[in-house]
VOMARLUM-244272 format. One record per residue (C-alpha): residue number from 1; y negated, x negated, z negated. Coordinates in steps of 0.5 Angstrom, whole numbers, padded with zeros to 4 digits. Last residue first. Layout:
N
+-------+-------+-------+-------+
| gukol |    yy |    xx |    zz |
+-------+-------+-------+-------+
|   NUM |     Y |     X |     Z |
...
+-------+-------+-------+-------+
# end
This chain:
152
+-------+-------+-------+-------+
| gukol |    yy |    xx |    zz |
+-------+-------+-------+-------+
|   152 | -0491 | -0091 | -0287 |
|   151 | -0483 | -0089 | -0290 |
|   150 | -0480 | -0085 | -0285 |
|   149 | -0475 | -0080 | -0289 |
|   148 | -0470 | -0077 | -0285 |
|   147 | -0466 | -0070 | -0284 |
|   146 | -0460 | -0069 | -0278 |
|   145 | -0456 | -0065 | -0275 |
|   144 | -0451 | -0067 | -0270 |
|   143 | -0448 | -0062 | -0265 |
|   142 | -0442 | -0067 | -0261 |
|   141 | -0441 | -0068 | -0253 |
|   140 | -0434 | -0070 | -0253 |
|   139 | -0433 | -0077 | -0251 |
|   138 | -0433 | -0079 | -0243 |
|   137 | -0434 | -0087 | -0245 |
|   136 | -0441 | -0085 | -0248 |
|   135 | -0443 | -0078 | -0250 |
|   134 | -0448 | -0076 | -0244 |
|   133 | -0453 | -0071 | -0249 |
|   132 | -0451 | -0070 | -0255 |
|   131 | -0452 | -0063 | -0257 |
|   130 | -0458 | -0061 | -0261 |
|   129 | -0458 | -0058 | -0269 |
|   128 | -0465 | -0059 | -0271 |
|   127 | -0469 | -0065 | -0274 |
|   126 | -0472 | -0065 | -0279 |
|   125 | -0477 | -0071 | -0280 |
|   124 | -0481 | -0073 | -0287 |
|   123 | -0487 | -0078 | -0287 |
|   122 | -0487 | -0081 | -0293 |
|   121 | -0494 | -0085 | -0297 |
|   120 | -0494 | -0087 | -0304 |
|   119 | -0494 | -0094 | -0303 |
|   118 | -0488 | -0094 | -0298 |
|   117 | -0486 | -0102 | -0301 |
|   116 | -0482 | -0096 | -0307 |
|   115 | -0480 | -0092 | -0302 |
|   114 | -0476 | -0098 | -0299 |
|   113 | -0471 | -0097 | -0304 |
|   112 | -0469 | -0091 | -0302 |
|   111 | -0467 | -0095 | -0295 |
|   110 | -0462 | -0100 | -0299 |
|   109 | -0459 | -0094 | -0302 |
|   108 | -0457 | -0090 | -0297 |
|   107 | -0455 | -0096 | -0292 |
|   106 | -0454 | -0093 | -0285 |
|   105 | -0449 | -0095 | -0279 |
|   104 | -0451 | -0097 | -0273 |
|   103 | -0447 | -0095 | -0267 |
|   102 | -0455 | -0092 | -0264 |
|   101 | -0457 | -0099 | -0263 |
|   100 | -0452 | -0100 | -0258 |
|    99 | -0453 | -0093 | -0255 |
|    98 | -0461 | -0095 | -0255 |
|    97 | -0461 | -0101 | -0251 |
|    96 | -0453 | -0099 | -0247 |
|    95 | -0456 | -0095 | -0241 |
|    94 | -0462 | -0097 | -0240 |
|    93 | -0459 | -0105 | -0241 |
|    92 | -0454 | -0104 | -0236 |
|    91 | -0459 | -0100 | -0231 |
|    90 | -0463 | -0107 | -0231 |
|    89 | -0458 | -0110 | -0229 |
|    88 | -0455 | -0107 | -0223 |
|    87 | -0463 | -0107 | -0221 |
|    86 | -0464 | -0114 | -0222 |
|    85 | -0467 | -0117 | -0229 |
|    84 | -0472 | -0122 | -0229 |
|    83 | -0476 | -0118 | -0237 |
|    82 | -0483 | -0117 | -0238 |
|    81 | -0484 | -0115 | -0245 |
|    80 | -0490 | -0110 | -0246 |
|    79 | -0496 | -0110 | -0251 |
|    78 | -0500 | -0104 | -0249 |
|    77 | -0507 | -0103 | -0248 |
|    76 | -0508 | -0095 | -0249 |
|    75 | -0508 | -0091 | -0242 |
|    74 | -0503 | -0086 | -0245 |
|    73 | -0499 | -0089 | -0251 |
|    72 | -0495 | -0082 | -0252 |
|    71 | -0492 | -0084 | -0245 |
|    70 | -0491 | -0090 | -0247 |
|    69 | -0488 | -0091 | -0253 |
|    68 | -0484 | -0084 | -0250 |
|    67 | -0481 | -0089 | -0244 |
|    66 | -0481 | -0095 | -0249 |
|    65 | -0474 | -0098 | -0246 |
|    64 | -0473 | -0100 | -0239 |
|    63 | -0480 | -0098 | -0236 |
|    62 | -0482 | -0100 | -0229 |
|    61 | -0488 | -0105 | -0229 |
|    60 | -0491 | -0105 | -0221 |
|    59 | -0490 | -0111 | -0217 |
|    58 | -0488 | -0107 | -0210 |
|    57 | -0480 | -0110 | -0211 |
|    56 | -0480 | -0108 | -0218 |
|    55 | -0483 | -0112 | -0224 |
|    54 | -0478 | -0111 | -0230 |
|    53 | -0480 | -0107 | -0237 |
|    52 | -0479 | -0108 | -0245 |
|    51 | -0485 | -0103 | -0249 |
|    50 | -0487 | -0109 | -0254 |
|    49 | -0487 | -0106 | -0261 |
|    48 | -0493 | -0105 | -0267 |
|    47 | -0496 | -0100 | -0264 |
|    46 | -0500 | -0097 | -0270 |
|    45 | -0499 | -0096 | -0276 |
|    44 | -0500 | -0089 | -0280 |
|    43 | -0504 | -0086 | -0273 |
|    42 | -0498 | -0088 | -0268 |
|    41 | -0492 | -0087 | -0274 |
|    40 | -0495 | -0080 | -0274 |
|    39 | -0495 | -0080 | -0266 |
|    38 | -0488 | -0082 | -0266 |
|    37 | -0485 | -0076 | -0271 |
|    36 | -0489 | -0071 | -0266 |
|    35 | -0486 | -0074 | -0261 |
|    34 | -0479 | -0073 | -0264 |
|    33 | -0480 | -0067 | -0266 |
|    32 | -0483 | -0065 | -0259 |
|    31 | -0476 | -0067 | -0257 |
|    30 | -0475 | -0073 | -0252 |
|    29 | -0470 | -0073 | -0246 |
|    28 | -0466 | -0080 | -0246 |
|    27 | -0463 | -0081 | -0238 |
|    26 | -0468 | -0086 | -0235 |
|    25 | -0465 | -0086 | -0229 |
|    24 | -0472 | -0087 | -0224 |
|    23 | -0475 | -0091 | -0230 |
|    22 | -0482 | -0089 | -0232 |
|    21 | -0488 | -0093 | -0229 |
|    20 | -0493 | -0097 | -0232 |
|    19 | -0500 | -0096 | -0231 |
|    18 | -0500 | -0091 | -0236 |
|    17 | -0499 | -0095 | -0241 |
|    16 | -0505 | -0100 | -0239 |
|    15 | -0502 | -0107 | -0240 |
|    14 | -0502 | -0113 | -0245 |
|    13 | -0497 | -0118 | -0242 |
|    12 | -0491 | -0122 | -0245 |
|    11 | -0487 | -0126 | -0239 |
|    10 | -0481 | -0128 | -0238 |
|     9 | -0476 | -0125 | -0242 |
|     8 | -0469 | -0126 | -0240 |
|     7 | -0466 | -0130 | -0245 |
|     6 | -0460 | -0133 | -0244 |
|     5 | -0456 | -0133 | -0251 |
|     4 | -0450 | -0137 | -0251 |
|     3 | -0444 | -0134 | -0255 |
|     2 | -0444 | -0136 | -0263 |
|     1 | -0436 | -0137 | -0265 |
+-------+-------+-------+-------+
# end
């Protein structure tokens, strides 16, 4: 049985990235891999997502995803979803927005056929043995290596 979907979206606005503000919780820390990774991603295609925020008290955008999207963005226009969420809300989907993506397994075979659709380009990120920072419901912290391919 399909549950109703409310959408909390309000608006779609183009903003300066550095006129928004970070999330005072925001618990995810980027590596310079990571930056290096998204601003390869930048140069080969440019940004293609939205940046999710909410509308504070004062009227200013705060960040719920896209902390590092934007960061990197400095004062480019960027796309940004404005979500009607209050405070509890808004910390239930930072705390649960990359965590529920992350539980995503990986298809091996699907992903190498995309190197074909690559035309020939691939982008090649190592990333070095890091412990899970917050592992979620008081899991042990784990070391994750990890090696993937972006096809831009």
């Amino acid at each position: 049985m399909t549950v109703p979907i409310k959408s909390r979206v309000v608006g779609l606005r183009s903003v300066k990235a550095s006129d928004l503000l970070a999330h005072d919780m925001n618990w995810r820390v980027h590596t310079g891999a990571q930056r290096r990774a998204l601003r390869d991603v930048f140069g080969k295609i440019g940004f293609s997502g939205a940046v999710v925020a909410r509308e504070n008290a004062e009227g200013n955008l705060v960040i719920l995803d896209g902390h590092l999207r934007a960061e990197e963005a400095g004062d480019s226009e960027i796309p940004v979803l404005v979500v009607d969420l209050n405070d509890h809300e808004a910390k239930l989907l930072l705390s649960t927005f990359d965590v529920i993506g992350s539980m995503a397994e990986t298809d091996d075979a699907m992903f190498a056929k995309l190197a074909p659709d690559a035309d020939g380009q691939m982008l090649w990120f190592a990333g070095e043995q890091t412990p899970r920072a917050n592992a979620p419901h008081g899991q042990k912290p784990t070391r994750m290596g990890y090696s993937f391919a972006l096809f831009v």
